[in-house]
Structure formats: C-alpha cells, structure tokens
N, C-alpha and C positions, 0 to 999 in steps of 0.2 A: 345905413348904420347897422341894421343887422346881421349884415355880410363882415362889417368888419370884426361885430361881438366873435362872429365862430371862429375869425380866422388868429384872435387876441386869446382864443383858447386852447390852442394847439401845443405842442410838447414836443422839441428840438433837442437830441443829444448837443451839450457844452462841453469843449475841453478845455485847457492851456494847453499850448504848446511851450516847454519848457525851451526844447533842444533834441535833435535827431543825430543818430551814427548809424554806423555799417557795423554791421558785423557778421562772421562767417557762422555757418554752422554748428563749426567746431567748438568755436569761443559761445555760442549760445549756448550748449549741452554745458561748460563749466560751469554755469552760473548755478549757485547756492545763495541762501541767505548770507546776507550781511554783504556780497558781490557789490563793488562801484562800476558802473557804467558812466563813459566819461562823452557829455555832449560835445559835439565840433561849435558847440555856440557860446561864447560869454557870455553869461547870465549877471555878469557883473553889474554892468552899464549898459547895459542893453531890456527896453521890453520885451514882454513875451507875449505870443497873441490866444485871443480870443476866436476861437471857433465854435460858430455854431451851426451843424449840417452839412457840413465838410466847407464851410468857407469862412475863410479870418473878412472877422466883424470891427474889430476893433484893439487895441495895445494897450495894455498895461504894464503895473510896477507888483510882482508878488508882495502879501505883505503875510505876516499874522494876527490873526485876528483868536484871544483862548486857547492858543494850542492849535491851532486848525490854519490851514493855508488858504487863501485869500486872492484876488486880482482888483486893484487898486484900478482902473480904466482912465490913462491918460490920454487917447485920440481915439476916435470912430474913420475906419476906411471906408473908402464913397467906391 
C-alpha cells in the first residue's frame, strides 16, 4: 500500500486536445492578436480528448463552468 501512496502523488502535464492543423512558416510569422486559427476537426459533435503524459486517457464534452473552460468526461480509453 505504500508504493501506491508515492505513486497517487505524482504530477502529470493535462491537456485537451481541441483540434490540430498545418500550417507553413509563413502563415505562422502573420499571426497577431485577435488571429482565428481554424482546426481540421469539428468540435461541433464531436469529443475532444483527454491527455495526460502524452497519452489520450479519456473523451469528453467542453463545458463552462464561471467563465472558465471545463471537460465534462464522457468515456475512459483502455
């Protein structure tokens, strides 16, 4: 049991993955404020995942939660 306390104490980079693109050089150096980058993925109907440590954990639904963005987790990948 004490092996698992150290290992339930450890600290993992989390991200969402919203949506990924390409883009050139060129088009990187335009970007300014208020710039839209447009993802190749629907975020319409579509989850977005969960990674933690460079590997999708699980899918959710963004939500809001005060002003602040959110991941609602609707499946865990095995």
């Amino acid at each position: 049991m004490a092996d698992l306390e150290l290992v339930l104490g450890l600290s993992f980079p989390v991200w969402i993955e919203l949506g990924k693109t390409m883009m050139s050089i060129s088009e990187i150096e335009k970007l300014e404020r208020g710039s839209v980058i447009e993802f190749e993925k629907n975020l319409v109907d579509k989850p977005v995942s969960l990674i933690v440590n460079g590997k999708k954990i699980a899918e959710g639904d963004v939500v809001t939660i005060k002003n602040k963005f959110g991941l609602r987790i609707t499946s865990f990948v095995n």
